[in-house]
N, C-alpha and C positions, 0 to 999 in steps of 0.2 A: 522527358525520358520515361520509358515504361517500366513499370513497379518490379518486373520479371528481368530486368536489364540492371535495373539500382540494386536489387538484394545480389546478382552477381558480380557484383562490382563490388557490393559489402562486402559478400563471404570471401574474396578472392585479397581483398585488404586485411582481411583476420590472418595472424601468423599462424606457425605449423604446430597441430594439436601434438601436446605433451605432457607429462605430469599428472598427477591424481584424476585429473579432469580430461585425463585425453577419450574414452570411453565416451562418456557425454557430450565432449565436443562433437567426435563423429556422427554419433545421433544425430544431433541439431542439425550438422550442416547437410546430411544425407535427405533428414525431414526437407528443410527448405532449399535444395537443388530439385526436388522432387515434386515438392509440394507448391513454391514462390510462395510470395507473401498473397493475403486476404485480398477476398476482392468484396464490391457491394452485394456480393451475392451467398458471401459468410453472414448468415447471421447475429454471429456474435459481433460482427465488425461493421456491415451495412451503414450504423451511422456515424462510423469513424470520420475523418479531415484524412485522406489518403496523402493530400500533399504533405501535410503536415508528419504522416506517419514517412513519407519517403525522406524527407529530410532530415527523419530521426536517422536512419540511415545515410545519409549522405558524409557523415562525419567521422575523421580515420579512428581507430581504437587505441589505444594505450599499447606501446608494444616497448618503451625501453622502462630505464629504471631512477629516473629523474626524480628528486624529493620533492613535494608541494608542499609542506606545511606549511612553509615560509610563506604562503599564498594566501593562509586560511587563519592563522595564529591571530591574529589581531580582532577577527569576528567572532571569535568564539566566547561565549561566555564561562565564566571560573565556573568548577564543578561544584557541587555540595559536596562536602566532607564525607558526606556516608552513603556518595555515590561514585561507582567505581566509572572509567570512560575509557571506549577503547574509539578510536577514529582509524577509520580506514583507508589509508593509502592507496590512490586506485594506482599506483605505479610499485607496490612493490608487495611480495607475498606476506598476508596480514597475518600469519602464522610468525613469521620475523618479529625477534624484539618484542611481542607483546607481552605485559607484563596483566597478570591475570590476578582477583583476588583470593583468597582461600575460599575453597568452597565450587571454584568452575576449574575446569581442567582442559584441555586439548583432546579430542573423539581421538583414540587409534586408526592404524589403516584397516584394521577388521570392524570396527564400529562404524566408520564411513562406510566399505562394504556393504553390511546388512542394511544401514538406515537409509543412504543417499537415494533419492530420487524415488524412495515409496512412498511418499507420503502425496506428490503429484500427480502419479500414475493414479493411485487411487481415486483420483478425481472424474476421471477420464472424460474429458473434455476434448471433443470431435476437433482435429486439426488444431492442436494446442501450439499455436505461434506464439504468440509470450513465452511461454515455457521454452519451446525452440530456439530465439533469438537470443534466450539468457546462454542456453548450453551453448550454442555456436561458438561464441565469444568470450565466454567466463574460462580465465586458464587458472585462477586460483580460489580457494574454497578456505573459509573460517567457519570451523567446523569443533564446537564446545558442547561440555556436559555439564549441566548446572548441578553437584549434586544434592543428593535428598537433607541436609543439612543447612542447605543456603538458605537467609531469608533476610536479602541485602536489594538495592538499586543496582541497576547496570545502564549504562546509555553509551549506543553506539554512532557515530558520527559518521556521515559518508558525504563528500564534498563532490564539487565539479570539477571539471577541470577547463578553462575556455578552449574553444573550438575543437575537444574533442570527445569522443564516446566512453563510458566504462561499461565494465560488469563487473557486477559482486554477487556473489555464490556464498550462500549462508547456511548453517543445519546447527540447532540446537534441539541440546537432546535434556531433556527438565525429568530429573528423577523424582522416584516416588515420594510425594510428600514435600518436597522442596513449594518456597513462595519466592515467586521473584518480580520483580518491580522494574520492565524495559522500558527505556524511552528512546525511540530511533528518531533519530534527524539526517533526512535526507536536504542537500542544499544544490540549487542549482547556480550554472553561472553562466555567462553572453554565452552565445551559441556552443553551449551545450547538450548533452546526453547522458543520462542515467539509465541503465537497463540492472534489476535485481531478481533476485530467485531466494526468497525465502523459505526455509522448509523449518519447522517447529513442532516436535515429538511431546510431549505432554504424559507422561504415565500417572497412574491413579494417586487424587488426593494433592496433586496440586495444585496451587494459585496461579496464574497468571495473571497479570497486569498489564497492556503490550499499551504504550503510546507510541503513533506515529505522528510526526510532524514534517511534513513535504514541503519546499517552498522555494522556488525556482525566480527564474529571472525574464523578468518581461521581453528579449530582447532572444528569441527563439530558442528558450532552455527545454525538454523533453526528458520526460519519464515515464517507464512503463515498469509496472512494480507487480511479481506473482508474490501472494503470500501464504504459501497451503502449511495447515495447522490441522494434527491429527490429536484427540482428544481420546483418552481412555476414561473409565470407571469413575464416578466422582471429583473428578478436575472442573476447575472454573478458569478458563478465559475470557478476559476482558480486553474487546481491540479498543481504542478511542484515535483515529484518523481526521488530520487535517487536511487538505491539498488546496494549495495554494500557488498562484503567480507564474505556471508553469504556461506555457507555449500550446505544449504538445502535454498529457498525460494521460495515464489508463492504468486502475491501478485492481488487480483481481485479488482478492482477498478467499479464500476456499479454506471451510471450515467442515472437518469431518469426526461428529464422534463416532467413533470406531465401535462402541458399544454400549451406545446411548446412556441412561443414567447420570450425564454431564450436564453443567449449564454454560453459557456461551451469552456475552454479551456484546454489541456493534452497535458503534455509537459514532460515526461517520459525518465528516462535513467536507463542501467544494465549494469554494467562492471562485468565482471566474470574473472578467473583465476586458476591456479590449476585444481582440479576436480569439481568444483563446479556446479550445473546446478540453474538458476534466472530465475522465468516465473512470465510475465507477462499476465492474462487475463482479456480485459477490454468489458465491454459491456456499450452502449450508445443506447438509446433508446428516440425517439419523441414521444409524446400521445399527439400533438396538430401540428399546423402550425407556421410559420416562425421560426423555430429553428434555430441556429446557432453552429455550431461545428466546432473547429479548432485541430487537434490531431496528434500530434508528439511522436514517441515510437523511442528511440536508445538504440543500444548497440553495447558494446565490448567485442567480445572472444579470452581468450589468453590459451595458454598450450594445457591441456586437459579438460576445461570446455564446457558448453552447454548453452547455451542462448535461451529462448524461447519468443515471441510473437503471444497471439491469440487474436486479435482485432476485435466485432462485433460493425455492426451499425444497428439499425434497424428504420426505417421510415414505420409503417404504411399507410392505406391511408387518415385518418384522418391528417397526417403530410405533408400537402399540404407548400410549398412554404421552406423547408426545407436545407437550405444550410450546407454540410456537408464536412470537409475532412481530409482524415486518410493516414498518410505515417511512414512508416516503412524504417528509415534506420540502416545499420549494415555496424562491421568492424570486422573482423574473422582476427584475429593476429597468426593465428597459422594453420596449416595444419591439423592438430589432433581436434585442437577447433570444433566446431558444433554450426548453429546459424538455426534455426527454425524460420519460420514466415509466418501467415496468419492473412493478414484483410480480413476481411469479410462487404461484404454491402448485407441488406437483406432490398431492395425497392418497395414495393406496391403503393406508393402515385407516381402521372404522371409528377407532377409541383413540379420539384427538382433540386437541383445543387448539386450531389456527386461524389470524386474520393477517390479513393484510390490506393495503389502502396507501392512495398516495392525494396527495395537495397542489395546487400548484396558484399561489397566489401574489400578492403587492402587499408591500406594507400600509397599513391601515390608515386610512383619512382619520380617521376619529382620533388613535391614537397620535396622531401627529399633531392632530389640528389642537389637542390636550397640552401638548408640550408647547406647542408657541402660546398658547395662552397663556402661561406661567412664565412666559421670558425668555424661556430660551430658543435660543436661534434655529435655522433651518438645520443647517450643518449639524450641531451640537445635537439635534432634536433625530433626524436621521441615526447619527453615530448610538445615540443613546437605543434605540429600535433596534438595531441592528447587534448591539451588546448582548439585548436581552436573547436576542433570536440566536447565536450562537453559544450561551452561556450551557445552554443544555446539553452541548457536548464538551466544549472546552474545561466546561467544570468536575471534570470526573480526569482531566489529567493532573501531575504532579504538582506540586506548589516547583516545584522546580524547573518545568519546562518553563515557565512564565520569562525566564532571564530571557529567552529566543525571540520575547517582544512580536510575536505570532499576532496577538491580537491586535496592534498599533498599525501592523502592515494589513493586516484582513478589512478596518474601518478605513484606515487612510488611504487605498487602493481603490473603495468602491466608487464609483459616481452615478449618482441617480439618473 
């Protein structure tokens, strides 16, 4: 079936736009009647799995109002005490029944107004089809203010649901001076569909923290994840991303400081296996002077998967004095595997400090051949290699993600 035939067959499965999000819904769905979905001859898309991306499509949306927790309650691990957890019902409006801690509040409909959907635009990314397939779909929006007084944990949960599609529409607005500590788990499940739209407002002097942990289900689970992040005056963002076990995934993370003077850290991992292909595309953008950027992107390809990295930086010349650096490293487990990667530096400003570089290697003879001299086994000698090789970003998330046991599925999934 042709890609121009399945996205009208999506949109035509999407119920009737209404509610806060009717506005954006039109968007989306006017973009892609007009537009269709990517072809090889998108750029951005060229080395996508098209079957794979049409199948993300293939599957109906959420349209009644069914409970799932009952689905998901036994997998979850207990919270920490001095983290607050909200999960997201992809079947009912997450503004319902949430119980929120002191300190975040619910955005008004004039603060939705002003913030929804700038922080994106500002990106402007030529034929933004991510962004598009989120609005098309998305009829409900969790939409919070963290304020300048907060300096608590939050972790947000987003499940699957089998054989069908969701969206979730996100905007958090982090006030001046506030520190907050996110950890998102997204979970996939048998032929599933995850589609998100992140948007995260940042004003001057705050901390961010953001972990993401992604982790899907061997058995044709798909996610496509935008995360655009606007940074003002002295704020510090920290992303730390896993992606894992998914089918189908693409996950674009766009970071913009708004008026340089911020620092920004990306600390990114994709283990892949089977057939699967994981891309990653990030964009990092200056609109002022002294920016700081520190940016690490890994991954693992084992069997017959494909692993992707497309990494831009851009430094206008208003982004004078601009310290920036992006490395790419990789480990191809498999002769058949495929590992893709391009950073990109795009520099107009004269007074800068930027590199970038990427790897793309096997785990070492030497150090392996180290480990069975000392006794221990292949298996155990591999796991131990591979420990270390993710420890570099894994270790910068919470002592509390760890309950998610991310790392026992990350070793125990690979095969050399």
């Amino acid at each position: 079936m042709k890609s121009s035939t399945i996205c009208q067959d999506w949109l035509d499965s999407l119920p009737t736009t209404e509610g806060c999000l009717k506005n954006e819904q039109s968007i989306g769905r006017e973009f892609l009647l007009d537009q269709g979905m990517p072809s090889k001859k998108d750029e951005a898309w060229r080395l996508s799995n098209f079957n794979k991306l049409n199948s993300f499509l293939s599957l109906p949306p959420i349209i009644d109002n069914e409970d799932i927790k009952s689905q998901y309650k036994s997998i979850f691990p207990e919270k920490d005490v001095n983290r607050e957890r909200i999960i997201i019902n992809p079947k009912q409006n997450p503004n319902k029944n949430i119980n929120l801690p002191n300190g975040i509040e619910k955005l008004n409909n004039k603060e939705i107004e002003e913030n929804l959907g700038k922080i994106v635009k500002s990106t402007n990314i030529k034929n933004d089809i991510s962004v598009c397939l989120n609005q098309a779909s998305s009829s409900n929006l969790l939409a919070l203010k963290v304020k300048s007084n907060f300096n608590q944990s939050l972790e947000i949960i987003i499940p699957s649901i089998e054989e069908k599609s969701i969206s979730t529409r996100i905007f958090l607005l982090i006030e001046e001076g506030a520190k907050l500590d996110l950890l998102q788990i997204f979970l996939g499940n048998n032929n599933s569909a995850q589609n998100h739209l992140i948007e995260i407002k940042l004003e001057s002097e705050v901390e961010l923290t953001h972990g993401l942990i992604s982790l899907g289900e061997e058995k044709e689970s798909s996610s496509i994840c935008t995360l655009a992040v606007e940074q003002s005056k002295n704020s510090t963002y920290s992303l730390h991303s896993i992606h894992h076990g998914w089918d189908y995934s693409r996950f674009e993370p766009r970071i913009i400081q708004s008026e340089g003077e911020a620092s920004t850290i990306i600390k990114g991992l994709q283990v892949t296996k089977s057939k699967e292909q994981i891309a990653t595309h990030s964009l990092i953008r200056f609109e002022g002077p002294n920016g700081k950027l520190d940016q690490l992107q890994k991954a693992v390809a084992s069997e017959y998967s494909h692993c992707i990295f497309n990494g831009s930086i851009e430094v206008p010349q208003k982004a004078q004095k601009t310290e920036a650096a992006q490395l790419s490293r990789n480990l191809l487990l498999s002769k058949r595997a495929r590992i893709d990667t391009k950073p990109e530096l795009e520099i107009v400003a004269d007074d800068v400090r930027c590199t970038h570089g990427a790897t793309v290697s096997q785990l070492q003879d030497e150090e392996l051949f180290y480990l069975l001299s000392r006794g221990i086994d292949n298996k155990h000698a591999n796991s131990l290699l591979l420990k270390g090789y993710y420890d570099e970003v894994i270790s910068h998330f919470p002592k509390s993600a760890g309950k998610w046991n991310f790392l026992e599925k990350l070793i125990q999934d690979i095969k050399k």
